[in-house]
C-alpha positions as CSV (number, residue, x, y, z in Angstrom):
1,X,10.7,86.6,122.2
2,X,13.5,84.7,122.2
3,X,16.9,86.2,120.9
4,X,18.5,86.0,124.4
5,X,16.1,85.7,127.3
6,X,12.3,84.2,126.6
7,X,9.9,87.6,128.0
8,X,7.5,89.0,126.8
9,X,4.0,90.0,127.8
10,X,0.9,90.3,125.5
11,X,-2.9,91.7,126.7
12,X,-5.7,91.3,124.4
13,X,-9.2,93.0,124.3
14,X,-12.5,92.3,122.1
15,X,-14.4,95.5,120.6
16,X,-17.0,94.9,123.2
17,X,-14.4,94.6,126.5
18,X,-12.9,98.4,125.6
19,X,-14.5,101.9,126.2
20,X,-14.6,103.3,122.6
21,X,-15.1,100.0,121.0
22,X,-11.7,98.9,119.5
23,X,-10.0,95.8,119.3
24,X,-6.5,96.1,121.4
25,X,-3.0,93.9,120.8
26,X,0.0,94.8,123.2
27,X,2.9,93.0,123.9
28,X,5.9,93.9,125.5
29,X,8.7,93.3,123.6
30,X,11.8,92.1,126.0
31,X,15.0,91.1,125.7
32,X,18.0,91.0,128.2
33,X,19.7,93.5,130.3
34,X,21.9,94.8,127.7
35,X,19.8,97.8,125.6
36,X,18.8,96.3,122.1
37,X,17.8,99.9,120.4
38,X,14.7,99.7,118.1
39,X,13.4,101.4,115.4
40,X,9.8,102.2,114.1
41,X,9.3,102.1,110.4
42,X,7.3,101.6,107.4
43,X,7.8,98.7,104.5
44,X,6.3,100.0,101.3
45,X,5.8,97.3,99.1
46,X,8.7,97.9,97.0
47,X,11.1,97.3,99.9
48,X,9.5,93.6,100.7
49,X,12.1,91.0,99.6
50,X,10.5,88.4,96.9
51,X,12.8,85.5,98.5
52,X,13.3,85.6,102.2
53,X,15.9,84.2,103.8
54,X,16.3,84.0,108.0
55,X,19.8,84.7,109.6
56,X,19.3,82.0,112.7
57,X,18.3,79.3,110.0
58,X,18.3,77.8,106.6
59,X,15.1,78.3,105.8
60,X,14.0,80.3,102.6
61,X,11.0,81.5,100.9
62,X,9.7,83.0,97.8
63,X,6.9,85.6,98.9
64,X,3.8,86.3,96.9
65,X,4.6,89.1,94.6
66,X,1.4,91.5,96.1
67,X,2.5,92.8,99.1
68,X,0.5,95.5,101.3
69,X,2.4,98.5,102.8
70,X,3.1,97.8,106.6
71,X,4.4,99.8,109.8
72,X,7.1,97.1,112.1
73,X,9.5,97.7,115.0
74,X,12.6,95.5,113.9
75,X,15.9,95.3,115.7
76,X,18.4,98.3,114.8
77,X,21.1,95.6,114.6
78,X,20.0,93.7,112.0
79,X,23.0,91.1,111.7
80,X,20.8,88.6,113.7
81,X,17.4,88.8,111.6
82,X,14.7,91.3,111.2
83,X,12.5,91.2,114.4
84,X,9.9,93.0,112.7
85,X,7.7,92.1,116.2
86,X,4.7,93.9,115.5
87,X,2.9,96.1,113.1
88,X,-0.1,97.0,111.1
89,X,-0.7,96.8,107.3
90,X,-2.7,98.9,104.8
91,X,-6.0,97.0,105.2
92,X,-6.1,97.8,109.1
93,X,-5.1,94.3,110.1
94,X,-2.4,93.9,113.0
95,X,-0.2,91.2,113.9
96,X,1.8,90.9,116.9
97,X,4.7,88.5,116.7
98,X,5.5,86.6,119.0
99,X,4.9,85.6,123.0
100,X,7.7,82.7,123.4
101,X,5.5,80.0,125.0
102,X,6.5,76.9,126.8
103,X,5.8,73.4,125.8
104,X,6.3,69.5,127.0
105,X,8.1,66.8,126.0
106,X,5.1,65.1,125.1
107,X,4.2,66.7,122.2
108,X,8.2,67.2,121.2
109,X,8.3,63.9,121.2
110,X,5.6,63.6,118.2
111,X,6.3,66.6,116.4
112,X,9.8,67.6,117.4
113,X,10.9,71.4,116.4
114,X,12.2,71.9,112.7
115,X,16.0,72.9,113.0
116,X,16.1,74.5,109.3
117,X,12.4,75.6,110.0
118,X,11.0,79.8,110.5
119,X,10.9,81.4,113.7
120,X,10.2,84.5,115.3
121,X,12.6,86.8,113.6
122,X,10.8,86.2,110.4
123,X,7.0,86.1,111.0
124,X,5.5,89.1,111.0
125,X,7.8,89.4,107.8
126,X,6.2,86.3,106.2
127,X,2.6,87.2,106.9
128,X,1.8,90.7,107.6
129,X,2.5,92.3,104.5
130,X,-0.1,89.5,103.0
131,X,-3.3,89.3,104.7
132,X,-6.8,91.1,104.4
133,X,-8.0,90.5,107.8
134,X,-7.3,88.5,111.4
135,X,-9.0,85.1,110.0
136,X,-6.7,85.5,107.3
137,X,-3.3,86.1,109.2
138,X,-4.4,82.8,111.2
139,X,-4.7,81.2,107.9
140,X,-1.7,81.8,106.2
141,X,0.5,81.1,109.4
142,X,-1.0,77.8,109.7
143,X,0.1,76.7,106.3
144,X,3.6,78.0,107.0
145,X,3.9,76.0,110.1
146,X,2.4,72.9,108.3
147,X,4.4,73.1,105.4
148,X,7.5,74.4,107.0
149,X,7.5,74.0,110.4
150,X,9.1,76.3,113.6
151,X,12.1,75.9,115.6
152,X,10.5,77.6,118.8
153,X,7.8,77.7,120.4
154,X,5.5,81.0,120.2
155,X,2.3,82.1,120.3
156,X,0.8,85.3,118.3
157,X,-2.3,87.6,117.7
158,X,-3.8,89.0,114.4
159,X,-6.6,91.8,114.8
160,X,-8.6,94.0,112.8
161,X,-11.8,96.2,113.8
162,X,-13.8,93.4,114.4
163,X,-11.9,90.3,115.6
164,X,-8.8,89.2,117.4
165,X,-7.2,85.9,117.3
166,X,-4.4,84.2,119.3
167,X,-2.5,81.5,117.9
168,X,-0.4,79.3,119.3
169,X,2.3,76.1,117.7
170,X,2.5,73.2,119.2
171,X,5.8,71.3,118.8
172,X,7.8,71.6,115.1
173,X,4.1,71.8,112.6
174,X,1.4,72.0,114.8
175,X,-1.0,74.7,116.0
176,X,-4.0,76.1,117.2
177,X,-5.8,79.5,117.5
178,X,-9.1,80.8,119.1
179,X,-10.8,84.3,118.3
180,X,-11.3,86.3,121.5
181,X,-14.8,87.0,122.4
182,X,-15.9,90.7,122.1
183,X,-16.3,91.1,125.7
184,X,-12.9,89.6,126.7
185,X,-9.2,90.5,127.4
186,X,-7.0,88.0,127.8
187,X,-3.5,88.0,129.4
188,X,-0.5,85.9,128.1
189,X,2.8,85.3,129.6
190,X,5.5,83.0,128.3
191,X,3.6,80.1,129.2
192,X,1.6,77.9,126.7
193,X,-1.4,80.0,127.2
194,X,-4.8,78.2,125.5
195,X,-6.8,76.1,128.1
196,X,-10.3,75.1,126.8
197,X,-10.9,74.2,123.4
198,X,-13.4,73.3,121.2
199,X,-12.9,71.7,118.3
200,X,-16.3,72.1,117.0
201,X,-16.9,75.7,117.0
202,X,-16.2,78.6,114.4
203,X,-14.5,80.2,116.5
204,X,-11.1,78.3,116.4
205,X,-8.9,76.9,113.7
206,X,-6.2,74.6,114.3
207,X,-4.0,71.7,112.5
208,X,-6.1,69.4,110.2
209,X,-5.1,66.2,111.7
210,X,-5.1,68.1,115.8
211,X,-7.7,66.3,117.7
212,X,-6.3,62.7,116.0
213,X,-2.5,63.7,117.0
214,X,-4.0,64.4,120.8
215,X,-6.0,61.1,120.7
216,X,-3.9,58.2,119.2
217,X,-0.8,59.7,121.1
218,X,-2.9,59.5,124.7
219,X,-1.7,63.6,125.4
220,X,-4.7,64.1,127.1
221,X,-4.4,64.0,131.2
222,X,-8.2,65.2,131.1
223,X,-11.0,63.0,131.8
224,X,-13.5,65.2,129.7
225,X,-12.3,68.1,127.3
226,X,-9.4,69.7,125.2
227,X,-7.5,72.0,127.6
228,X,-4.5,72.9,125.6
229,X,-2.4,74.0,128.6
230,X,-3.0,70.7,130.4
231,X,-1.9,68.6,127.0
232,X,1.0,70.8,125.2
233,X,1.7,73.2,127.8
234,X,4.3,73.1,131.4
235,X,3.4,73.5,134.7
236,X,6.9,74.2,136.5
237,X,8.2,75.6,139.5
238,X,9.6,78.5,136.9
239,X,5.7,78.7,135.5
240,X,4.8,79.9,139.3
241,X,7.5,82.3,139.5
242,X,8.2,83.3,136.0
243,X,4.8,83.4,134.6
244,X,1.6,83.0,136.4
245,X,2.2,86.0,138.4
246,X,2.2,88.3,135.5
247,X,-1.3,86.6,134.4
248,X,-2.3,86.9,138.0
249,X,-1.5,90.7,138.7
250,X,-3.2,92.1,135.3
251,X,-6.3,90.3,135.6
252,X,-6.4,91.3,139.7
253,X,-6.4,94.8,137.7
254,X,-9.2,94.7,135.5
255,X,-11.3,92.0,137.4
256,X,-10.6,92.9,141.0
257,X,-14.1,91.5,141.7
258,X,-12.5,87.4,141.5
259,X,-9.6,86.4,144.3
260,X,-7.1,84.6,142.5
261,X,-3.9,82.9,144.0
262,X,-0.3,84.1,142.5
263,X,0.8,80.5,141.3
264,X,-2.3,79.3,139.9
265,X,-1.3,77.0,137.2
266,X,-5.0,77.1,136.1
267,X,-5.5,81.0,135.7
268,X,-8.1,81.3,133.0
269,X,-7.3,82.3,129.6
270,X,-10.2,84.5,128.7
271,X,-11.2,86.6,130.8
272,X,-14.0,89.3,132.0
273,X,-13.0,92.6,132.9
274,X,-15.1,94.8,135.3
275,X,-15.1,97.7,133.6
276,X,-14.3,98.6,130.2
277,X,-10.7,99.2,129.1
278,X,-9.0,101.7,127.8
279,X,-5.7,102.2,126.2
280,X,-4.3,103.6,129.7
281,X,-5.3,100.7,131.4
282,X,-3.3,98.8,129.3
283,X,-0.3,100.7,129.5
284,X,-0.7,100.6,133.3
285,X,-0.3,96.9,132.9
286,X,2.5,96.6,131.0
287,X,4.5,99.2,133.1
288,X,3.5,97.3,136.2
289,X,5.3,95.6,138.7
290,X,3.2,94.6,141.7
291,X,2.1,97.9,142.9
292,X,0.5,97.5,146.1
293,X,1.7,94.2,147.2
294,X,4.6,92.5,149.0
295,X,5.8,91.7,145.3
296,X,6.8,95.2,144.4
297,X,10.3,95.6,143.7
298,X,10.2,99.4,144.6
299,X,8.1,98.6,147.5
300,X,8.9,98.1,151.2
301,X,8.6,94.2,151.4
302,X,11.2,92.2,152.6
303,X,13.7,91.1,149.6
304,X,13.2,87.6,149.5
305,X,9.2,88.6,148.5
306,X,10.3,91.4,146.1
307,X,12.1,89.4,144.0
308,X,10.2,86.4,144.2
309,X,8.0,87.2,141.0
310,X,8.7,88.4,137.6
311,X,6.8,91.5,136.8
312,X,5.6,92.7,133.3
313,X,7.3,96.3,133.6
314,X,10.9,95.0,133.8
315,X,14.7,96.7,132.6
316,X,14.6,94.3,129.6
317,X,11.5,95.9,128.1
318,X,13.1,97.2,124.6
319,X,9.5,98.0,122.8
320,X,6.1,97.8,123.5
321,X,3.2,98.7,121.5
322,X,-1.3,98.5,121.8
323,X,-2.0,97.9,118.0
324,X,-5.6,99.9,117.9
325,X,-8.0,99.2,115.1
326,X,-11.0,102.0,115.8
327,X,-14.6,101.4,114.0
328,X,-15.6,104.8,115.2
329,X,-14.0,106.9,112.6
330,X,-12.8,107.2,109.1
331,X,-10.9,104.0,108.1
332,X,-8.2,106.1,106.5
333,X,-6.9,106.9,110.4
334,X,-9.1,104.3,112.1
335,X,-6.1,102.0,112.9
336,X,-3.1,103.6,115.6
337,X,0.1,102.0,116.8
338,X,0.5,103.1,120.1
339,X,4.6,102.7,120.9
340,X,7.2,103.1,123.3
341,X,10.4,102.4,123.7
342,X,12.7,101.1,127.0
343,X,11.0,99.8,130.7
344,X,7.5,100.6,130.1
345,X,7.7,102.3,134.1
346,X,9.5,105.3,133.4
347,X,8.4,106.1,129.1
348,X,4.5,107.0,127.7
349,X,3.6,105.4,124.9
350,X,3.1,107.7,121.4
351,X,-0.1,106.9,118.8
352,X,1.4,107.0,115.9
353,X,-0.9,106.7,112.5
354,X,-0.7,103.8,109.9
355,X,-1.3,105.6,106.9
356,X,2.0,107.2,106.2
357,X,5.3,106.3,103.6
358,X,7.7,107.2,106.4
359,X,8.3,107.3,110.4
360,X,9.7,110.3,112.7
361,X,13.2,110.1,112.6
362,X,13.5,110.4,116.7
363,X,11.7,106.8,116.4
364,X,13.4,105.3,113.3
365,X,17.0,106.4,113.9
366,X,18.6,104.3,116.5
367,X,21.4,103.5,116.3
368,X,23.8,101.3,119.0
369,X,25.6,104.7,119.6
370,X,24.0,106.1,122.9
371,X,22.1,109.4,121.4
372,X,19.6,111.1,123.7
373,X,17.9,112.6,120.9
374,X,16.5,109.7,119.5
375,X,13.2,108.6,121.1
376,X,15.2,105.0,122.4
377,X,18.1,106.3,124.1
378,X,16.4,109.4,125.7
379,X,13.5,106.6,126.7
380,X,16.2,104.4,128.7
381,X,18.0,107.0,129.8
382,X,14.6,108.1,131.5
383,X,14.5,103.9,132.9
384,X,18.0,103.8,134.2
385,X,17.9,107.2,136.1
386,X,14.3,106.8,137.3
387,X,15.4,103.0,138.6
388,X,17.9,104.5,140.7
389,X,15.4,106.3,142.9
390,X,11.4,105.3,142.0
391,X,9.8,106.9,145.3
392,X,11.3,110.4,144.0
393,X,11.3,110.1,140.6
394,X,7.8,108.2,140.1
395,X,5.3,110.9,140.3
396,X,7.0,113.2,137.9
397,X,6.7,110.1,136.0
398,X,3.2,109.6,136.1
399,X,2.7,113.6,135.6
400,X,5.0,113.2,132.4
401,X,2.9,110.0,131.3
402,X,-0.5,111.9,131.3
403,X,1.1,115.6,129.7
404,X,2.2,113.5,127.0
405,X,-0.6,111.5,126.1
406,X,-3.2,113.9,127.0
407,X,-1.7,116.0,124.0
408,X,-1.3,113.1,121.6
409,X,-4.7,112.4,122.4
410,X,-6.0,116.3,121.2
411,X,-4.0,115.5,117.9
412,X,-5.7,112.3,117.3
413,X,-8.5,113.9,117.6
414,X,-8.1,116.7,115.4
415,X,-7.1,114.3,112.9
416,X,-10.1,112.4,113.4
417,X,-12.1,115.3,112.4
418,X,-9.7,116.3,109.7
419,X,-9.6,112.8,107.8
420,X,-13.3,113.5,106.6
421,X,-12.6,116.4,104.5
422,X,-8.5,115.7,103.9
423,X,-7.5,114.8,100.4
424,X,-4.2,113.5,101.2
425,X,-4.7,111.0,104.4
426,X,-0.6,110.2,104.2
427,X,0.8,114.3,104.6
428,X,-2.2,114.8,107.4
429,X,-1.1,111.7,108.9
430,X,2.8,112.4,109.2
431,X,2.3,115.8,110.1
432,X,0.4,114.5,113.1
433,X,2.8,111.9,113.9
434,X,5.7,114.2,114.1
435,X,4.3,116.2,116.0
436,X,3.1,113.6,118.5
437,X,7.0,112.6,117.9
438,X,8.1,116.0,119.3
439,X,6.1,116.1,122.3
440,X,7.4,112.7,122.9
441,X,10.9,114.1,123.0
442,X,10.7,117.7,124.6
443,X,8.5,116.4,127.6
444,X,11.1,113.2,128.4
445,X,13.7,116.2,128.0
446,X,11.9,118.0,130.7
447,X,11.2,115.0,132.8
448,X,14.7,114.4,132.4
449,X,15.6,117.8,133.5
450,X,13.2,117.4,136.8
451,X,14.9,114.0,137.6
452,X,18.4,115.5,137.5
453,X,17.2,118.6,139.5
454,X,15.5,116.5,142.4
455,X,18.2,113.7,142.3
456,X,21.1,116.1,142.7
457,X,19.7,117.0,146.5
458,X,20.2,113.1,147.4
459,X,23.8,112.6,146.0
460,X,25.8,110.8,148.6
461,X,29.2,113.0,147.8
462,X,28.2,116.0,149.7
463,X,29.2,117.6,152.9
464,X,27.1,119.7,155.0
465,X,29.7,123.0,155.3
466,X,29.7,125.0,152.3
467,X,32.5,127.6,151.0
């Protein structure tokens, strides 16, 4: 994203590449230091605005009068744009919006950014609410960017039970997007992220006149080959500090089988995992910040290699989500969107149901008021006391973590069985997310609790006489 501070993390995973078959989007959502309180909510389709119009530019839109119902996680401020960042819609298809990218001067050059053109506060806005399948959301993004154009630079995936895509723009109108094989994950940081390309196969879709642009402009450094990174991408000192690292770390995690070096600028794209993945795997990713290493900011290295690299579980992680379209059970409850709010180290993620007209209020209410009881504050509050101490506090943590999920998990599972008998989907489905919304609360309470407890032995204004 890019409202303050460019950061954001996003893991992808093919139907074949996870353990019960779905297709995976995460991203974390980041901003800056300073707490920017989120909300989790549903747009019904008498709530979608007809003509759109962005707050960071002039651009405006009349929107195709069908819109779909659609979960999103805007900003709570709103004076500044939506933000919807990610979501999924009635028909089971997800969009995650967006992973700011970087870019060259070559290809700004040609096809400079569009000033009065859309950006990331308005995508998922623009196209989620309108699109029947991944292929689709590719699709109609494309034409926006070609007849509109972008005034960043951003990369974004679409998903539903049997494909995911990840697109990518390329200057002001430009862009390209490849579907992820089934067996893959990929791993993007806020680099330009696409390195092979092939313009021939049906599995990628780009800008009409692409190849052409590449050609007559001499953009390719490549003897042989389309590698995207290499034409419209950076390779910076920042790139090895800022970027590569993250890319490095997760795929060390799931493919611990290939040695890779930190500040590769060359890190592949798709990758193999050697296992199959499952939603905790991801979530152990994007909480992570160099466990095990000299890189680990709550580790015992000396400073200068602890804060050398910038790791994907960070202070400026607002929201984070795994958008989860299942094709092992009924389609009514198959797709889940897995939240959480604050630094992904110290919070659990909740999987909440699609099929609903409304959000639990602990997730929808918050407000720029500090209020524990909302799902937000109570989840940085758990970020800001845990970073004070992580070798105490991180095991009650990790215990917290797998309580909570472990009994979202049993509801999901009831529901599961439910859905095939229920005649109303939408009351099963926000009974089940409140409750998975209470749990949320009343274990962080208790985690909370714990942390306070333990911490209070270690205060530094104490002396050893008592009354």
């Amino acid at each position: 994203m890019n409202k303050i501070i460019s950061s954001c993390t996003t893991i992808l995973a093919g139907k074949k590449a996870t353990i019960d078959g779905s297709t995976l989007v995460a991203r974390t959502e980041d901003h800056s230091d300073d707490a920017e309180p989120q909300k989790f909510i549903v747009v019904e389709p008498k709530d979608q605005p007809k003509h759109y119009s962005s707050k960071l530019s002039k651009f405006e839109i009349d929107l195709p009068d069908d819109p779909l119902r659609y979960t999103a996680t805007p900003d709570s401020d709103n004076s500044h744009g939506i933000w919807a960042g990610a979501g999924i819609n009635s028909e089971n298809v997800a969009m995650s919006a967006t992973e700011t990218i970087t870019t060259n001067s070559r290809i700004l050059a040609i096809d400079p950014l569009v000033k009065d053109g859309f950006g990331e506060e308005d995508m998922p806005t623009l196209v989620l609410p309108y699109i029947h399948s991944a292929r689709e959301g590719v699709q109609r993004m494309g034409e926006l960017l070609t007849q509109y154009g972008t005034y960043e630079s951003n990369g974004m995936a679409f998903s539903d039970k049997d494909e995911v895509w990840y697109l990518e723009t390329y200057g002001g109108h430009h862009w390209a997007a490849i579907r992820i094989p089934d067996d893959a994950y990929v791993v993007a940081p806020n680099r330009l992220n696409i390195d092979n390309f092939d313009f021939g196969s049906p599995d990628a879709m780009y800008s009409e006149d692409l190849e052409q642009l590449i050609n007559d402009n001499f953009l390719n450094p490549d003897e042989e080959g389309y590698n995207f990174r290499h034409i419209f991408g950076s390779a910076t000192v920042k790139d090895t500090r800022y970027n590569d690292p993250r890319a490095w770390y997760i795929q060390s995690y799931f493919t611990p089988s290939v040695e890779q070096d930190p500040q590769d600028q060359d890190l592949p794209f798709v990758c193999h995992a050697d296992r199959k993945l499952a939603i905790e795997d991801l979530k152990w990713a994007m909480s992570s910040h160099y466990q095990n290493t000299v890189f680990d900011r709550y580790g015992e290295g000396e400073l200068e290699d602890k804060t050398l690299f910038r790791p994907v579980g960070i202070n400026r992680n607002e929201e984070s989500h795994i958008l989860q379209i299942r094709n092992n059970v009924p389609e009514e409850v198959a797709a889940i969107h897995w939240l959480g709010f604050g630094p992904n180290t110290f919070n659990s993620f909740v999987p909440f149901f699609i099929n609903i007209t409304d959000t639990p209020a602990s997730f929808k209410d918050a407000t720029a008021e500090y209020d524990p009881n909302t799902a937000y504050w109570l989840s940085r509050t758990l970020g800001t006391f845990g970073d004070t101490d992580f070798s105490l506090y991180s095991d009650m943590e990790a215990d917290f973590e797998q309580t909570t999920v472990a009994q979202c998990r049993a509801i999901v599972a009831r529901v599961d069985k439910e859905a095939k008998d229920s005649k109303d989907i939408d009351e099963l489905s926000t009974k089940a997310n409140q409750e998975m919304a209470d749990i949320y609360i009343k274990e962080s309470k208790k985690l909370l609790g714990k942390m306070v407890n333990a911490g209070s032995a270690r205060m530094k204004l104490k002396f050893s006489l008592l009354d």
